[in-house]
N, C-alpha and C positions, 0 to 999 in steps of 0.2 A: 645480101645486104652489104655496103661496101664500109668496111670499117675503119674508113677515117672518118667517119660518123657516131660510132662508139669504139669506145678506148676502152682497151682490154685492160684495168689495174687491179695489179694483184694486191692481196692482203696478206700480204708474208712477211714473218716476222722477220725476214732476212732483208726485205727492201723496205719497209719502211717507206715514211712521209718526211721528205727530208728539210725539216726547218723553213716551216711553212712561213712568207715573211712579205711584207708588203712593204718593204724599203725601210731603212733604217736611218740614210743622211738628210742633212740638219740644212745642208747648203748647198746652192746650185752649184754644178758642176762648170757648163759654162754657159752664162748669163747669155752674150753676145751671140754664139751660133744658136741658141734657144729661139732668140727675136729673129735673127734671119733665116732659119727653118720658116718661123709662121710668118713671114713678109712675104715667102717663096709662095707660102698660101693663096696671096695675093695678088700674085703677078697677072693672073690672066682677068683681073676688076680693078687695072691701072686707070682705065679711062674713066669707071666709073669714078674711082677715088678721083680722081681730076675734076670730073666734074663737081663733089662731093665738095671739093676746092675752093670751084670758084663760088659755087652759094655762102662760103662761110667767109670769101674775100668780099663779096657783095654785102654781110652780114655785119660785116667790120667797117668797112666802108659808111655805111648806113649810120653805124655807131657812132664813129666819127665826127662825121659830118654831121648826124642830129646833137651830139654833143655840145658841137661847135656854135649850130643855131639856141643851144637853152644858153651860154654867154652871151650871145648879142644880143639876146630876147632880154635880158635884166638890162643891160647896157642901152640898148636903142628903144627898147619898147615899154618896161617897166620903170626903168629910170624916169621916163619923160611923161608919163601915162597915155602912151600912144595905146589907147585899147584897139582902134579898127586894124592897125599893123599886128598886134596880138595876134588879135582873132585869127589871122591869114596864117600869121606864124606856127599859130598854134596848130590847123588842119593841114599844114604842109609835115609838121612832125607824125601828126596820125597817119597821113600816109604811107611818110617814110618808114612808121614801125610797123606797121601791117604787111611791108611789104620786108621788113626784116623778119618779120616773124615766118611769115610765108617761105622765105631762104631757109629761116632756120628749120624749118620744118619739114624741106623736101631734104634738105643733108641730113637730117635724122633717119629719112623713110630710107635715103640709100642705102646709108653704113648700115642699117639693121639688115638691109635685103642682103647686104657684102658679107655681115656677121656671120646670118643665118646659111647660107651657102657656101661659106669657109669653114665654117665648122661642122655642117654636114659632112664632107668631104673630108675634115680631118677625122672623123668619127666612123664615114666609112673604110678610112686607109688603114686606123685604127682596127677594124673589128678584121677587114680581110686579113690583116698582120695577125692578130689570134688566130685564124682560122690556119695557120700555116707553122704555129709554133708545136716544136718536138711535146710526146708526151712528158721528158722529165721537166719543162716549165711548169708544167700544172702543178707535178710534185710540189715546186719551191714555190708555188704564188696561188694564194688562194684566191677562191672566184669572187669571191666580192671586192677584194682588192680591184680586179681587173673590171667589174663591172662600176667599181667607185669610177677609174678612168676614164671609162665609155661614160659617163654621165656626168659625177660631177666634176671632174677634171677638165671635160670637154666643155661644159658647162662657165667654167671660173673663161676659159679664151674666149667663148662665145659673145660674154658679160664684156670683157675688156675691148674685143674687137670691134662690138655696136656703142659704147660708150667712149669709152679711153682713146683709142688711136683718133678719132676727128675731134675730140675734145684736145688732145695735144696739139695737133696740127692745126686747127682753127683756133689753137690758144698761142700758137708761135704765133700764127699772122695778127693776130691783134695785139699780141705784145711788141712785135716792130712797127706795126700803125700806130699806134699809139707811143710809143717812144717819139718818131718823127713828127706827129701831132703836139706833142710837148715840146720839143726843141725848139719848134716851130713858133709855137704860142709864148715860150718862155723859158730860155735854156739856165735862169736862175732857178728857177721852181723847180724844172727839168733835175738838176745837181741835187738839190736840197730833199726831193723825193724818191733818189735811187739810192742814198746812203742807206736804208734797210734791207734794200735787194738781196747784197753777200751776206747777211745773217740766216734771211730764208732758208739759201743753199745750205744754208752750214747745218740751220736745226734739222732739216727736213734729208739730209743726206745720214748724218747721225741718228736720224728717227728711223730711216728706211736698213743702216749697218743691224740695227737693233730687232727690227721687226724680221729680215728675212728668216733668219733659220726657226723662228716660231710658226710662219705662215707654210715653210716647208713641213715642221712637226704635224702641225695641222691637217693639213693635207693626208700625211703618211695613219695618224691615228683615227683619220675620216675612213680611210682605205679600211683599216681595221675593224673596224666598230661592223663597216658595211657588211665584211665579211663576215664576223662574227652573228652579224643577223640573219646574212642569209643559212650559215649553218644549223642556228638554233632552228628557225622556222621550217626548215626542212627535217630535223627529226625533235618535231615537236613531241611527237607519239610518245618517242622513246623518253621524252624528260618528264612525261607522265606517269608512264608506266613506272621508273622507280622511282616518283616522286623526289626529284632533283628542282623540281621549281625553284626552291631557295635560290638554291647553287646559281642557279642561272641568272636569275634577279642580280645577284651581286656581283656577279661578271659582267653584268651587262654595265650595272648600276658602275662600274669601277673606270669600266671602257669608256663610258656617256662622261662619270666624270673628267675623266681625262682629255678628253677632246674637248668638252666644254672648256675646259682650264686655260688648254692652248689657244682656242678663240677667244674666252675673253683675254689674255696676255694680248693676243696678239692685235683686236680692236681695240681696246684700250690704249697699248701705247700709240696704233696710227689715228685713232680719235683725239687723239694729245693735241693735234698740228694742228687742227682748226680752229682750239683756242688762243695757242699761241701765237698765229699769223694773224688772228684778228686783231690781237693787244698789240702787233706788230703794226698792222695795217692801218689803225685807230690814231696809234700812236703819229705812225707818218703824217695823218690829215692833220691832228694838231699842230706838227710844225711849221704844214704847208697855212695853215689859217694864220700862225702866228707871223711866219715869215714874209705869208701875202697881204696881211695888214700892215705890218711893218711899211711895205716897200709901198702902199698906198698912200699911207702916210706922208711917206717922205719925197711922192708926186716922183715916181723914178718909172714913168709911164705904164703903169699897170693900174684897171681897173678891178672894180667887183666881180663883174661879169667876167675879165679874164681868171682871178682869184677862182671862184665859181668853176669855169668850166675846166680850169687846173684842176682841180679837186677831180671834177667827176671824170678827166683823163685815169686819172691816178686810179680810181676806182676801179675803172677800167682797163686798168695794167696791169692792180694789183689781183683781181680774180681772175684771171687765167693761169697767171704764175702760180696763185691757190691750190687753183685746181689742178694744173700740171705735175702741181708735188702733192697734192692728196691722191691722185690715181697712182702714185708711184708704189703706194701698198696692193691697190689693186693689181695693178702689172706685174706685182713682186707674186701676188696671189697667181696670176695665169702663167708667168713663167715657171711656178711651180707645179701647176699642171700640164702645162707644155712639155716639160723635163719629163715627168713622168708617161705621158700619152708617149712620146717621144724613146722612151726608156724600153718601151716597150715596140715599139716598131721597129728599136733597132738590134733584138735578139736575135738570133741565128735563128733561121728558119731551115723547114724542112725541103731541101730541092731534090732533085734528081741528079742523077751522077752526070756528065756529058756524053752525048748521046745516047740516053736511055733507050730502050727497048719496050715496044708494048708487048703484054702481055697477054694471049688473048681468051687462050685456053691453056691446061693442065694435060699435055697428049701422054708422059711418061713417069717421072719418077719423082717423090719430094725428099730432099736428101739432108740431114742437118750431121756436120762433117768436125770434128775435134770442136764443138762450140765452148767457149770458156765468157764468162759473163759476169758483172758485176753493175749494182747499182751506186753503190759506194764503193770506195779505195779500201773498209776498213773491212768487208766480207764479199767473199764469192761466193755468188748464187749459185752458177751451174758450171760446173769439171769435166770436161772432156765428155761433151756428150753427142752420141751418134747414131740415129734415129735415118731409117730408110724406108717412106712410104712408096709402094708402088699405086700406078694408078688406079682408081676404086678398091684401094684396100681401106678398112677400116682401123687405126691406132687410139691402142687406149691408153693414156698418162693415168699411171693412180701414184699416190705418195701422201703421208704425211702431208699438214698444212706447213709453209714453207719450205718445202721442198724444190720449187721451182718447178711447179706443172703448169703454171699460169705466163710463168717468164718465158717459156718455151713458145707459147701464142705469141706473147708479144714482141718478141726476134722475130718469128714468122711471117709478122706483119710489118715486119721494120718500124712500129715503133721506138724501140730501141735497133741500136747496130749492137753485132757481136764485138766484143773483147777481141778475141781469136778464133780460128776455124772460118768456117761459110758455112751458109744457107745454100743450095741449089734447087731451082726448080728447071727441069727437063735439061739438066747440066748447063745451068744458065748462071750466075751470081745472084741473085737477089737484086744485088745492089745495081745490078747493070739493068733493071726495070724500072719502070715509070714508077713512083707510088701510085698515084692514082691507076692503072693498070692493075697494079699487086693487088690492090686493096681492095677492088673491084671483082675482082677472081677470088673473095674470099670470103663464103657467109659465116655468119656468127651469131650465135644465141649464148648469152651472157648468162650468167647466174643471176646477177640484176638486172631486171628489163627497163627498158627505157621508152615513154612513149609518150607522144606528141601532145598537144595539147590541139588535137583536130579531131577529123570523122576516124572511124576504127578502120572505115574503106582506105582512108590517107595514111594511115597508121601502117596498115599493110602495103601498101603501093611504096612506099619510103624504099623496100628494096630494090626496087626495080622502076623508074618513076616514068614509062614509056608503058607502063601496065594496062590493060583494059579492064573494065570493070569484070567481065568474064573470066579473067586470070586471075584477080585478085579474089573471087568468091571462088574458085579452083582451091587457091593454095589455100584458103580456110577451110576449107572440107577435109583437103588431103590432113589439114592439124587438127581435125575436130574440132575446130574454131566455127563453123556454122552455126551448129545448134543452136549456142548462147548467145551469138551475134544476133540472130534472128529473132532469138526472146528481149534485146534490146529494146526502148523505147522507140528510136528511129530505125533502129539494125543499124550496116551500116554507113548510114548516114550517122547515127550516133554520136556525138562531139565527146570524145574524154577530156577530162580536166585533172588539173594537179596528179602526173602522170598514172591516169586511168584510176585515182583513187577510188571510183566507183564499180572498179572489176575487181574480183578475186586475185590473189596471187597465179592461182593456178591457171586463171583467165586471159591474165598479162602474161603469162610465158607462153599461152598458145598461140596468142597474136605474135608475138616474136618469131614464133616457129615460123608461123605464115610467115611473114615478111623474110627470112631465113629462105622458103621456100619458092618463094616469087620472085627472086634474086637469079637465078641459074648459073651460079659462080660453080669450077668448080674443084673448088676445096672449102668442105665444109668445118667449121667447129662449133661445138658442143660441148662449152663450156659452163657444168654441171645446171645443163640446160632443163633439165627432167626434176631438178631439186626441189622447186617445191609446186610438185606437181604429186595429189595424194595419189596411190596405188592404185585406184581403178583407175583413174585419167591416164598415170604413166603406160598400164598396160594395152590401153587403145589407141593410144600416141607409136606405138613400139612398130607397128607396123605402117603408118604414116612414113616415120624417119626414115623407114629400113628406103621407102617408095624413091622420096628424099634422097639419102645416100647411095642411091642405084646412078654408078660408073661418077661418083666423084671421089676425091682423098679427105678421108673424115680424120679427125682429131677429136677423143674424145677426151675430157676430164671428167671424172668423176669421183664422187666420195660413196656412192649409192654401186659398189660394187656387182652387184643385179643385173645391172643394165647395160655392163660391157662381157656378160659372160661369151656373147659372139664375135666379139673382134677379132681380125685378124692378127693381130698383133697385141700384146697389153707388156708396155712398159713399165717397171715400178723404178720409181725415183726415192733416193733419202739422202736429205744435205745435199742436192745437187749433183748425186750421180748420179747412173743408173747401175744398180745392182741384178735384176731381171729383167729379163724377157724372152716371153713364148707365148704360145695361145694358153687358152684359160687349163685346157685341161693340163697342156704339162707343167705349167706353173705349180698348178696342184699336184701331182704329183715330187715335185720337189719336198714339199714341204716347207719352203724356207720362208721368205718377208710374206711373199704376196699371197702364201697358202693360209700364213695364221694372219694377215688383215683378214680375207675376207670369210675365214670361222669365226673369228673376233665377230663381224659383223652378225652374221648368218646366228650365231650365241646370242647377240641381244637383242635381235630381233625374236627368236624364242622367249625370252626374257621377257620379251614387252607384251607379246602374247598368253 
């Protein structure tokens, strides 16, 4: 099984979870490469947008011009009560808005179809960019953070890019149609109806100084919250069992408020602007009523009907400008998950050194050479350690918990790089191979199993995905994984759910084993692989493994001292050295660390008997 698939994380007190955080700033970093990152989105649906264009210039046009016909219709038609010119006027308007509406309707169908395809895209660039980030990111960013990103992050551009960008763009072009509409019809009105404009800007650039670092908080305490869910609900068990319900309730209940807080703060103040611009906007028609009476008055050749159709110009000036500056909270919302989706695609990932090397097989010796390691600056993990597998010998790591038996895997697999020293395999650098090669050459059975949410046959095939269905019921044999496969509902066909909650523990490590076994890498680990597997299962599995570790390099971890009395080698680590090593018997006779761990053991197992 190739383990960039599962990550080997230790549980040592010495590495730790380091300040697990789902962003902390309040404000974009920069605004301007944000938008042109997701314009870049865009480029290859220019024509579409063009076309998206000209429906919304056709749609303005329409406007217009129907505008222009409801002033002659009071002036030529209703003035004089020409009803039969009415009637005409009137079915020449139904036309023209049927067929505005009709415009507006297929630029809605595009920009949804540009939306939905841009952000697909942003969302798969997004997930392959996780797929490719070092294990210590996971350390520092928890997984609902990063699933807030894939979803509602991706979600906030998704919203903006089917609404917002043609709602701007077909709100510029009706905002200069309609300026030169007014100029046209009456550059006195024209004057007298723009003196509100520069206030607009003013409240609405003040509203949006005001909103941004709320709707970023927003955002960041969304991230939270998600994650904090999906932790709780994955060890729901456990907050049963010692009855922590409360506890959780109020954490949750503290998080919920908080994000709540910052959404309403932050709706609130940009719901502010559409009553303000209306009192803005109201206010303008009254002047325009007063001013275009006035000037009727005083026969300075302006009628009703132009009064009239002033007004509903103006109306239609003033709701795009509206709208323009009400999406500006929403844009403020998607550049805030741009930044972050963004934030994330731009973390170093994990490549290959130039000119890697594949790797294809394990012909001689695995060597780990002066390794010095840390996960933080403030403790080392592992001191000078120097470990020499030859090919098909079997190595057992035993130690204390944080010792670094578990870090030793995960340098092996380059999850992490060493500090100092080298890795070799067959006097090669590590580092001078593909990961994918490395990782592939390396099966693994975890202490905690991990398993799909598919058939147990798929479950097992994961190691090796080229498998026949013949191989894959092989390597369940060989792990005595048949039997209870077979007493399945389907076997396997079998679909597991919520990883195999409906197997055993001891059932879920033998399917791992299989899959382990159906791999044909060859350097194995057995990483207290057998732990919770009760004594008669371990003792039938014993001889499976051995079949398994015939002519590959094993690594074994264990805390179950039992099950590496035949290795080739048994290491014993403390604090990140190595203090021992030999095989089992002269270790015992030593006497020293690894003689009284494993009487220590051998004592309580008596005890428990």
């Amino acid at each position: 099984m190739s383990n960039s698939r599962g990550l080997l994380i230790g549980n040592t007190p010495g590495r730790g979870r380091v300040n697990i955080k789902a962003g902390s700033k309040e404000k974009l970093n920069n605004p301007m490469e944000t938008t042109k990152r997701l314009l870049k989105y865009l480029g290859d649906k220019k024509y579409i947008l063009i076309l998206a264009l000209v429906f919304s210039i056709v749609t303005t046009l329409i406007t217009i011009l129907g505008t222009k016909l409801n002033g002659d219709i009071v002036d030529k038609y209703i003035a004089v009560r020409d009803l039969n010119g009415l009637s005409k006027m009137c079915i020449l308007l139904v036309v023209m808005y049927v067929i505005s509406s009709a415009s507006a309707f297929f630029q809605n169908r595009l920009m949804v179809s540009i939306a939905q395809n841009t952000s697909a895209r942003i969302r798969k660039d997004l997930f392959e960019s996780i797929q490719k980030l070092p294990v210590n990111y996971y350390d520092t960013h928890s997984s609902g953070d990063l699933m807030s990103r894939l979803t509602n992050d991706v979600d906030n551009i998704n919203n903006t890019l089917s609404q917002s960008i043609i709602q701007f763009a077909s709100g510029l072009i009706n905002i200069v149609g309609m300026i030169i509409a007014m100029l046209l019809l009456s550059p006195t009105l024209t004057l007298i109806g723009l003196i509100s404009t520069p206030l607009m800007f003013i409240i609405t650039r003040t509203i949006i100084n005001k909103t941004q670092p709320i709707f970023l908080r927003r955002q960041k305490e969304l991230g939270e919250l998600n994650g904090y869910i999906e932790e709780m609900i994955s060890s729901q068990k456990l907050t049963f069992l010692f009855g922590q319900e409360e506890k959780v309730r109020k954490e949750f209940s503290n998080k919920n408020k908080a994000l709540t807080k910052s959404a309403i703060i932050a709706e609130a103040m940009s719901g502010a602007m559409a009553p303000i611009m209306n009192f803005i906007n109201n206010f303008t028609y009254f002047l325009l009523a007063v001013s275009g009476g006035i000037l009727i008055l005083k026969d300075i050749n302006i009628t009703v009907g132009t009064v009239f159709t002033f007004i509903l110009y103006m109306r239609n000036f003033n709701r795009p400008i509206n709208e323009i500056l009400n999406i500006g909270n929403t844009i403020q919302s998607a550049l805030a998950g741009a930044e972050r989706v963004f934030e994330v695609m731009d973390e170093k990932k994990e490549k290959d050194n130039k000119n890697a090397k594949e790797l294809e097989k394990v012909e001689r010796i695995v060597l780990l050479r002066d390794i010095e390691f840390s996960y933080t600056e403030k403790k080392k993990i592992l001191k000078g350690i120097n470990i020499k597998a030859e090919k098909g010998q079997t190595i057992a790591i035993v130690g204390p918990t944080g010792s670094g038996k578990t870090t030793i895997i995960n340098l092996l697999n380059r999850f992490y790089d060493v500090d100092a020293g080298s890795i070799l395999i067959d006097e090669e650098n590590i580092k001078n191979y593909s990961l994918k090669s490395l990782r592939k050459s390396i099966a693994i059975v975890l202490q905690d199993t991990f398993l799909f949410e598919d058939t147990v046959r798929e479950n097992i095939r994961y190691g090796r995905l080229d498998a026949s269905d013949e191989e894959v019921e092989k390597a369940a044999k060989l792990a005595n994984a048949h039997h209870f496969i077979k007493q399945l509902p389907k076997g396997y066909d079998t679909v597991l759910r919520d990883n195999g909650s409906n197997l055993s523990q001891g059932q879920r490590q033998l399917l791992a084993i299989a899959r382990a076994m159906i791999s044909n890498c060859s350097i194995l680990v057995l990483d207290e692989a057998t732990s919770s597997i009760d004594t008669r299962t371990e003792i039938q599995i014993q001889e499976a493994l051995k079949k398994l570790m015939e002519n590959k390099t094993t690594f074994i971890i264990a805390h179950r001292l039992s099950t590496i009395k035949n290795a080739d080698k048994i290491i014993a680590i403390k604090d990140g050295r190595i203090i021992e090593e030999g095989t089992h018997d002269e270790l015992m006779k030593q006497k020293g660390f690894y003689s009284e761990l494993y009487n220590s053991q051998f004592s309580q197992f008596n005890f428990k008997l």
